[in-house]
LOTOR-474819 format. One record per residue (C-alpha): x, y, z. Coordinates in steps of 0.001 Angstrom, whole numbers, plus 500000, padded with zeros to 6 digits. Layout:
N
XYZ;...
//
This chain:
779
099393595139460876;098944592899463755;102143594282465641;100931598075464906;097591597173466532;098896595890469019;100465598918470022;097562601061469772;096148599065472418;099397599059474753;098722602674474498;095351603131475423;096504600673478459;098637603550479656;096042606027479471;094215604842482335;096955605614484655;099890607635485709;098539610291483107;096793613874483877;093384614442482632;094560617097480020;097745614962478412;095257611871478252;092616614011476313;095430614989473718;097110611508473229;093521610309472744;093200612793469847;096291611814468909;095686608002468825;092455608384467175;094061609991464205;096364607187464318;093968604688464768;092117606273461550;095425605856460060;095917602391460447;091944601872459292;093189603613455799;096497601772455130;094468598501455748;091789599160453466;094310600184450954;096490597260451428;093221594863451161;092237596591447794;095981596446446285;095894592378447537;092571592639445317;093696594401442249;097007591885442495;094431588795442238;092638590153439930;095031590959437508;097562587761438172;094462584865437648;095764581021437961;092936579642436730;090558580098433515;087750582231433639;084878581199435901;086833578505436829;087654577133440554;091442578111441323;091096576449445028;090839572913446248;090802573167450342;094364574613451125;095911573711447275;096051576398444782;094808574784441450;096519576987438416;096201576017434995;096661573632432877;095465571573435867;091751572196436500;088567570713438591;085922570681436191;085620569803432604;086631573051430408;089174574047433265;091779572273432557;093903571164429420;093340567813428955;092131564834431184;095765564248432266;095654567266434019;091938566905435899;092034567506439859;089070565772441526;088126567953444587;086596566234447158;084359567963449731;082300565018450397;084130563307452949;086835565938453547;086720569321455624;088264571270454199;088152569586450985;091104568032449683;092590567597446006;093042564488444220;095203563350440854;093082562661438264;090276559793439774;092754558025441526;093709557303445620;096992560055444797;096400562767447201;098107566192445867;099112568897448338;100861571181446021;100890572555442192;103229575214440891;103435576386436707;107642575311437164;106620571940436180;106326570235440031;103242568535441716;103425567154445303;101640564250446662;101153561767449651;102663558270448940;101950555208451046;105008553426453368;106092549938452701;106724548163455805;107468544361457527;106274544327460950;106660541151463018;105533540221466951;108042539624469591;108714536447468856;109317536991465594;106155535936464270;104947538336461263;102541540991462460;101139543097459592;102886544225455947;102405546431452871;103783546791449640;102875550246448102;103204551390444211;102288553966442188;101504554012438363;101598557205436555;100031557789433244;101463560681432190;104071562457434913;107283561511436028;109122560944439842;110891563362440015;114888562068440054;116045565610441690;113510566033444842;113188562269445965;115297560136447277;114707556002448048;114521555962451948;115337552612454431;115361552507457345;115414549972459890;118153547655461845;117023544684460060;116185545542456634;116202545106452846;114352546900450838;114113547590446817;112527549677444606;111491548524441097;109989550321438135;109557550893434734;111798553499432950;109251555165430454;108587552255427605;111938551150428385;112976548181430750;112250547882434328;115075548762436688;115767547423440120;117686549218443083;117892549420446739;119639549591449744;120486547561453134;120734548639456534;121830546554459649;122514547506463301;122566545411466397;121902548380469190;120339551715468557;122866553342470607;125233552514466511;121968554941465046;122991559017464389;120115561258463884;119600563140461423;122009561299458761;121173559131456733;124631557091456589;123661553104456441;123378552449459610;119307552501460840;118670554262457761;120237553986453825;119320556228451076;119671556199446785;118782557833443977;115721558063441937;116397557216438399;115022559324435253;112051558930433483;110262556450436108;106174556328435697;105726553384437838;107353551764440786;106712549149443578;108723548836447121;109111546133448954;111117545299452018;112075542399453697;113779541398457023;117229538946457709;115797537344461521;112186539023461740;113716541895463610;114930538997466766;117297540964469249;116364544624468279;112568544820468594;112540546451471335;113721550005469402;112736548181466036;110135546304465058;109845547103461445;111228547309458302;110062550372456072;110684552142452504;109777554899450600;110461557325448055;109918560897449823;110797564485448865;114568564896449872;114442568534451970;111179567098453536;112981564663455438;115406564321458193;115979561224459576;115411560461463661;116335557644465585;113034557892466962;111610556495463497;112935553038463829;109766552381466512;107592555715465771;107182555505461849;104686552644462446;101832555191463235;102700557281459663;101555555775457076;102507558572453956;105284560278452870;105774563793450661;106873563386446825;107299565010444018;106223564619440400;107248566236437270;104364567294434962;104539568178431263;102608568758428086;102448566452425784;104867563917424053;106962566615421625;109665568683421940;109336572594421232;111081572485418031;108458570316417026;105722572424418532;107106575502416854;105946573809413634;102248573056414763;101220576632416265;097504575374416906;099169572583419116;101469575271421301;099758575979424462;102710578694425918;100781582140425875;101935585695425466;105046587215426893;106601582954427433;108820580495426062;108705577043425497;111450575194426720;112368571059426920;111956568703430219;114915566466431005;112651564040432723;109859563007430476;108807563103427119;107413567030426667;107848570381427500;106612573292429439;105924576867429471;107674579734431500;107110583517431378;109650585746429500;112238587487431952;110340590627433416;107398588677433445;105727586463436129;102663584870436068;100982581410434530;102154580720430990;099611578697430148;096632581746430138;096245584574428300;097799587151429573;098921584842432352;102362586154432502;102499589905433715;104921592366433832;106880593000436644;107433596813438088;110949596244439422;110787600204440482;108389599023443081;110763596895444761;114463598068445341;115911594550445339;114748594513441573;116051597520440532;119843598879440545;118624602699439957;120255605194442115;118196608080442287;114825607284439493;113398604026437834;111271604262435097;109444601004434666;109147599375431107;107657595926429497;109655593144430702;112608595612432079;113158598770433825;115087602378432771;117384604151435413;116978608613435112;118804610830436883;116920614113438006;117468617304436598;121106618804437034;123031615482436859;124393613715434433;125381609479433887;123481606291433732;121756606293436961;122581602456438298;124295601644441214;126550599396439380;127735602336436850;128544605986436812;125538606459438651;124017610362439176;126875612788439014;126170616845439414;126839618979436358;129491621381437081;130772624442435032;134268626395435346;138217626840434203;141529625234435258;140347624011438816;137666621659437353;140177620678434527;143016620048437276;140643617874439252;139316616109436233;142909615279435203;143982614212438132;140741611981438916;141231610418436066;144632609774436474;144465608206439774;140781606498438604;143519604566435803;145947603838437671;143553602555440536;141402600571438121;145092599090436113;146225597991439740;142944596297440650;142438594907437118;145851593160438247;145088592388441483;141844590932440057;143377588653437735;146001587328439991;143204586809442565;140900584583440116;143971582765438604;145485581949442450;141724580568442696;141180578792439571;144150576932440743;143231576375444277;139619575032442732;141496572417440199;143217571366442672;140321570917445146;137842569477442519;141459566912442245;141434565717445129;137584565474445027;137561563220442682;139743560880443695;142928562031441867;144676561155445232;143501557583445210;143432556676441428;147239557564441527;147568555313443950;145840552830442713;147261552720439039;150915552604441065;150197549710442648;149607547762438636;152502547214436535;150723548286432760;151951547883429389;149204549621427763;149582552941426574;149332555558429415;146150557795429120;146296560913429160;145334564020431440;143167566055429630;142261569617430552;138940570987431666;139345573630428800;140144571001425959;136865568852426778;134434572331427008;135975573064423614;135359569041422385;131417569246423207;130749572810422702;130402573895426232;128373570349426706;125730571637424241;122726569125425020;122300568698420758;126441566712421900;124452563673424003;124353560545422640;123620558296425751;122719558519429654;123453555471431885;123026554923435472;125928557028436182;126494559356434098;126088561467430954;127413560522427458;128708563352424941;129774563587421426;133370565470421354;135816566089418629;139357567090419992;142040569919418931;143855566796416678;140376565931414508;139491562861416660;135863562091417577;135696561068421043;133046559853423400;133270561633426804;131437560444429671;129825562960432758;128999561889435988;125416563034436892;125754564307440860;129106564317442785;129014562081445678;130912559489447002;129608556303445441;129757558056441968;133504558987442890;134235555445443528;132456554373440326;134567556730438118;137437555134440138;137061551814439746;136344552577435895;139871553392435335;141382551151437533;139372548588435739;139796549978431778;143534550108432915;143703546716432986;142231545420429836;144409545717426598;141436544203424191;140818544884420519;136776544077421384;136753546434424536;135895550076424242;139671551749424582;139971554394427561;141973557440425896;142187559551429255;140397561305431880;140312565040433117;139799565536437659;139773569608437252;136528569901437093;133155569470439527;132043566031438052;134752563705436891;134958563079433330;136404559938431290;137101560051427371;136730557071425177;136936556236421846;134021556594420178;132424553657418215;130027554705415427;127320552497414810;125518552708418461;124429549706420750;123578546393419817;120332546391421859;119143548822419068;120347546738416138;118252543704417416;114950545336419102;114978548518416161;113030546615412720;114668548987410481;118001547718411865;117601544311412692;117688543146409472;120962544336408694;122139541631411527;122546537855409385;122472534663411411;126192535169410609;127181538314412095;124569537647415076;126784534782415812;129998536200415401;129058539157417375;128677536620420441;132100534948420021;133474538532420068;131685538758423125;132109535885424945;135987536293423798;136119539346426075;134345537985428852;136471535060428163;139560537709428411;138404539084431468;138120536629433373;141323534103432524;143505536473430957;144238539565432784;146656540859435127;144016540694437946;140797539242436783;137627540937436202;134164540636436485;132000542987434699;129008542565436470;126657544520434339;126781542434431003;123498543510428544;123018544786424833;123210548910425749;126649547814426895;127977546478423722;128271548420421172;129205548524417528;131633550099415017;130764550299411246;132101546994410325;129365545406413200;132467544514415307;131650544264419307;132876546732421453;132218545643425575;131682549238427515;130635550439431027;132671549126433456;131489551386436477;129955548223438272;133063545685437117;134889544413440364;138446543124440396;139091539638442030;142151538171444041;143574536067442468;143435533855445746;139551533954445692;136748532652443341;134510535269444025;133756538482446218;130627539357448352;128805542536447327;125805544566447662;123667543094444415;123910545257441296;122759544840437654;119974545029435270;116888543211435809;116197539951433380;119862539843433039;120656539477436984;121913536237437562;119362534496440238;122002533187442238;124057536043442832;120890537918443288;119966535578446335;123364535009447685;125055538485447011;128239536708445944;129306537325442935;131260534950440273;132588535252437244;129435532449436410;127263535912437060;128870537156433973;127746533732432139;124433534005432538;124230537482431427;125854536817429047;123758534083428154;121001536391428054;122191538399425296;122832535443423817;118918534656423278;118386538552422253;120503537783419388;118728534462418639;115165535415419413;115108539157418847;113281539414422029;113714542237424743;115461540483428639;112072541435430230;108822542531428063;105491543165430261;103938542688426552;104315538761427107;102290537134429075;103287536827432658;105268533370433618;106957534240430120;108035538006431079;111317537337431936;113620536023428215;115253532790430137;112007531523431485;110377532055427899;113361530468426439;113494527505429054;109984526907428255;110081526754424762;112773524302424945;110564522084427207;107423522080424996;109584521977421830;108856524983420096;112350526824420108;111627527105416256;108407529353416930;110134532263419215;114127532417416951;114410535560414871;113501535248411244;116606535651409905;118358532492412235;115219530411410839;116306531469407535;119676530868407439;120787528533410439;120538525017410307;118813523271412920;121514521202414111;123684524107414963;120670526383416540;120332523603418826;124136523634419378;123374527180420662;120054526453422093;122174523482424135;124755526145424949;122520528346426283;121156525646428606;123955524975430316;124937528839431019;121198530159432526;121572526670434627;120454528185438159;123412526924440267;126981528912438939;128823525675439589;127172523998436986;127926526706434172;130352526494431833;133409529309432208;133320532128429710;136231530205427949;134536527401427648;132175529104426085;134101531480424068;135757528553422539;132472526580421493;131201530057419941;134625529954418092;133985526798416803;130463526983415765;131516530387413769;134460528189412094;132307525922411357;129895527867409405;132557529753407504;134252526780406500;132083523695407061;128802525078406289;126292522608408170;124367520035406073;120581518334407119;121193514772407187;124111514520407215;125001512319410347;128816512530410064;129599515985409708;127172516359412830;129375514029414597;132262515373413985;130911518608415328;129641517138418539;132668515695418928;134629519419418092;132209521179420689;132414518363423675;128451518056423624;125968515951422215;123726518473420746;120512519572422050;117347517177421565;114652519603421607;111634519101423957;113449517144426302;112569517969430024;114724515382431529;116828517096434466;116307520792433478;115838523449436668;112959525354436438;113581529262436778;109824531569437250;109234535045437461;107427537030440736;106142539620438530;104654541252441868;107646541286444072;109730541059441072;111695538208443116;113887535459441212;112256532485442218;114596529118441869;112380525594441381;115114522776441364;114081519768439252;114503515881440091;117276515721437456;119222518332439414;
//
């Protein structure tokens, strides 16, 4: 309207000159009718911008849809009544803001967008490590965020470092799960090593968000206080920020010290139940007329969206409106009249023509009467209209096939096909060669990858249920994005699995590199994880003192495996209870091996970026970043206490200093209460002597320096003996020689509970969520 204006007064510029008196009276005639024109189609267009408001509301009646520049639909609301429940309350603050601005809930989250697709945008505080000069620290924050209800969104953020000097991590809380810990590094001596706008490592690193994360903390940290590059960087920063809202700049490595927030995105939902269970409590659905209910993958709920044909807000009545796709050509495929209908549209043709009316058909053809000439034409029309469509129909299918091919082999070499040939040539293997499966055979295995087919989602991937063409039930395993790292995950997963010929390790059965994301197939083991037999009551008791300790030696035999007895060995890196699971018979079955690392046999251990689940992390690798096959001990030794104490790795429901399972167990030992914190069923049915064996055993393997841990053989073999010991020499109270004897079978005096002589001290930073080593006098 502007532009149109605009030339109405370029016109009336011209009239003052050049013009004679007669032809300027005329075009001012002309232009007023124009002008009145314009004045019309204005008012019009202001009235239809009305009657679209009106009849599209966001917000319930009487209700304020605004908060300063943020529309505010519904479920979310500023006042009480106006929105669904408290979880969805907006404070709008016009108090000390002009214009006002909105706020989640009573909190400090600022929100800057809301749309009914289930996303909610908000301002998140920088961490950052600023230091002087001299290296002398200058000023620092560590930001976090606790949500109540909504989710970070794992799809819009990403985990952003950036700095020349720099370490930084993100940890958080997974739902009610455990915490999780990740992060990235990024080092560079001269800025002139820095590309903009990449984020490749160097001056700025980048990861993913996980799923299902309602609080987090950053933190970063510098190597030298930024000595030698403070001049173009004297900070460290992190953040989690919305992924197409940034692009990283050089410039940033001095400039972001003057921004303090960063974009991000939330995923909101309703409620805590899935529609199917919704459908069977109407008074609890809140998805109004003309929508669907459908399930979030991040989160706990769902959400509503309007039917197709229908746009609107889902959550009001008659919120979702019908759309007149005859009003807008790009909606409609009708050639020559659309007839609009609810939810859809109808294509006429006009009087005197016959067919279907769309574009994409027969279209609008004239009706025509006569003899042999209209026959002859239709004959031969339909003639050449076969033989044209037969020829394409070919041509077609030759095309697709020629390109179904060229894709396989693309998405091949994509995934590494190239290099995990290579690879597996280099290793001499006796195992049985997996096999190549096709991209059809797995579809047909999972039903298309139905979502009712997953049974598990790890930090690389997706987990499905398959049977095959043969009447085998297979597990098949999906990588969630397609990137580099996750391509060198898969890869080093079947290098790894090619490797290990164990009857304790879950066996790898093949793999399939036609398709987008790379898929491996496993066997699949029945009876789920062994984190879920201990932690679930219902199972837990199924687990005797007995199979609790067998299911260690098992363990500790394939650690024990790993690391002495194969070709190459192997360090799994990423030892906890999801990743050992259990057949029917309560067998252990060792899994995920995306993290495992294979070590020269010329070395002792390998230096890595550090990797692993938090309260299982072994401190020293954690500090050091080298990793040992002692990392896998105290892991390992973790798990251990699970099975003895029934207690979770980490638990924010303990107190504090006793958050972390090896501190609690440490401390027990030291003010002689192991008794108090074992599992019922070991106080039932263990004798003392040999708990303290394992209490003793334990010890030694959470010990903070690696050196002074036993190997994994070591240990498998004093498991081994313990379990043959109960099986056949069933341990006796009081009985001084038989515990002799099996002090003298396990090369250990057993434990004395209480006894604080010597023992390193491990605590938990529950802020910075920092291992924290305290070396005692005895060490």
């Amino acid at each position: 309207m502007w532009y149109y204006m605009s030339g109405i007064n370029a016109n009336r510029n011209i009239l003052r000159t050049h013009l004679p008196p007669k032809t300027r009276r005329e075009m001012k005639a002309s232009m007023g009718d124009e002008r009145r024109a314009w004045h019309l189609a204005f008012v019009c267009l202001l009235l239809a911008a009305v009657a679209a408001a009106e009849s599209t509301p966001i917000a319930k009646l009487d209700c304020q849809d605004r908060c300063g520049n943020v529309s505010i639909p519904y479920p979310f609301g500023t006042t009480t009544d106006c929105y669904l429940n408290e979880d969805f309350y907006i404070a709008c603050n016009s108090t000390h803001y002009d214009p006002p601005r909105a706020f989640l809930r009573r909190s400090n989250i600022e929100v800057t967008n809301i749309t009914v697709e289930g996303k909610l945008w908000i301002m998140q505080f920088i961490a950052r490590d600023c230091y002087n000069k001299s290296g002398s620290p200058v000023s620092s924050k560590t930001p976090s965020i606790t949500l109540s209800k909504f989710r970070v969104s794992d799809t819009d953020n990403k985990f952003v470092a950036i700095g020349c000097d720099t370490k930084a991590t993100i940890q958080g809380v997974q739902d009610d799960k455990a915490g999780y810990t990740s992060g990235c590094i990024s080092k560079c001596d001269s800025i002139d090593y820095v590309d903009n706008f990449t984020c490749s490592g160097i001056g700025c690193c980048q990861t993913s968000i996980a799923k299902d994360v309602r609080y987090f903390d950053i933190t970063v940290r510098s190597y030298h206080n930024h000595k030698g590059i403070w001049d173009f960087n004297p900070c460290s920063y992190g953040f989690v920020v919305e992924e197409n809202s940034f692009n990283f700049s050089s410039n940033y490595l001095r400039d972001l010290q003057n921004v303090t927030m960063m974009p991000m995105v939330l995923d909101w939902f309703i409620g805590n139940e899935t529609c199917e269970t919704i459908k069977t409590k109407s008074s609890d659905d809140v998805c109004q007329g003309d929508s669907t209910c459908y399930n979030v993958d991040n989160g706990s709920g769902y959400r509503c969206k309007c039917l197709d044909g229908y746009q609107g807000d889902p959550y009001l009545p008659n919120g979702c409106q019908d759309i007149d796709e005859c009003k807008d050509p790009n909606l409609n495929k009708c050639e020559k009249i659309c007839e609009n209908t609810k939810g859809n549209y109808t294509c006429l043709c006009p009087k005197g023509y016959h067919g279907d009316g769309r574009t994409d058909g027969t279209g609008c053809v004239a009706n025509q009467s006569g003899g042999s000439l209209i026959i002859e034409l239709t004959v031969g029309l339909g003639v050449g209209i076969t033989v044209l469509i037969a020829g394409s129909t070919w041509s077609y299918w030759a095309f697709k096939k020629w390109k179904l091919i060229k894709l396989k082999h693309k998405f091949f070499r994509q995934n590494g096909g190239l290099m995990l040939q290579q690879e597996l040539s280099r290793r001499d293997s006796s195992t049985e060669t997996a096999k190549i499966f096709s991209a059809e055979e797995l579809e047909t295995a999972t039903n298309n990858y139905d979502e009712s087919r997953i049974i598990g989602r790890g930090g690389y991937g997706t987990v499905y249920k398959g049977t095959l063409s043969d009447g085998r039930t297979v597990a098949i395993k999906k990588s969630q994005v397609v990137d580099e790292s996750q391509i060198d995950q898969f890869i080093n997963e079947v290098v790894v699995l090619s490797q290990i010929n164990h009857r304790n390790v879950v066996k790898l059965l093949g793999c399939c590199l036609e398709t987008e994301v790379p898929l491996l197939v496993y066997e699949f083991i029945t009876n789920g994880t062994l984190f879920e037999h201990i932690h679930n009551k219902s199972k837990a008791s199924s687990l005797t003192f007995e199979t609790r300790l067998r299911i260690a030696a098992e363990t500790a035999g394939v650690l024990s495996y790993l690391h002495s007895s194969a070709s190459i060995p192997i360090i799994h890196r990423d030892v906890k209870s999801t990743n050992i699971l259990l057949d029917d018979s309560y067998t252990a079955k060792v899994s995920d091996f995306g993290a495992s690392r294979l070590v020269p046999l010329d070395q002792a251990g390998i230096s890595t970026v550090v990797q692993g689940t938090l309260g299982y992390l072994d401190p020293e690798y954690l500090q050091t970043s080298q990793l040992t096959e002692k990392s896998d001990v105290y892991s390992f030794a973790v798990v251990l206490l699970e099975l003895l104490t029934g207690q979770k790795a980490l638990c924010f429901e303990r107190l504090e200093e006793d958050r972390n399972l090896a501190m609690y167990f440490i401390s027990a030992l030291k003010e002689d209460r192991l008794v108090q914190i074992l599992e019922k069923c070991v106080v039932d049915e263990a004798k003392i002597e040999m708990v303290e064996e394992i209490g003793s055993l334990a010890r030694r393997c959470l010990r903070v320096k690696g050196e002074e841990r036993p190997t994994m053989k070591e240990v498998a073999m004093e498991l081994e003996g313990l379990r043959m010991m109960l099986e056949h020499h069933p341990w006796v109270n009081n009985d001084e020689s038989r515990l002799e004897e099996t002090e003298y079978l396990l090369g250990e005096p057993s434990l004395k509970i209480g006894s604080n002589s010597g023992m390193n001290n491990v605590t938990y930073d529950s802020i910075t969520d920092h291992i924290i080593l305290q070396v005692g006098h005895g060490r």
